[in-house]
N, C-alpha and C positions, 0 to 999 in steps of 0.2 A: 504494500500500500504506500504511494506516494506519502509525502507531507502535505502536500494541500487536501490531499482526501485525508488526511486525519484531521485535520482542524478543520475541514468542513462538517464530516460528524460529528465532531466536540462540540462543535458551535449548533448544530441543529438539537443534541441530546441534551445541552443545556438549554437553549430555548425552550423545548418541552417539558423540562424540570421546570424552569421559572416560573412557565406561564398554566403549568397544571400541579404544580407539587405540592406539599410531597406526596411521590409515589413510591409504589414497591418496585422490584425489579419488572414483576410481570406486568404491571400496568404499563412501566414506562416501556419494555417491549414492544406492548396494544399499540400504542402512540407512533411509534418508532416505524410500526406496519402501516399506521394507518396516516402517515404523512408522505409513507414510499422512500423512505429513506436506505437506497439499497448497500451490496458492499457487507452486510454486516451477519455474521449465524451465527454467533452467540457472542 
């Protein structure tokens, strides 16, 4: 994985911590599916 696709997920998986947390692993998962954010299996 590049460096910019990691700070692009970083920055997508904290936006979805900010603006829905806190969650658990599997909800922030849910989120993580349901914005399409690919690249990532566990």
């Amino acid at each position: 994985m590049l460096p910019e696709q990691t700070e692009t997920i970083t920055r997508a998986i904290f936006n979805i911590v900010k603006e829905h947390g806190p969650l658990t692993v599997a909800e922030t998962w849910k989120r993580i599916k349901e914005v399409g954010l690919g690249g990532l299996t566990g």
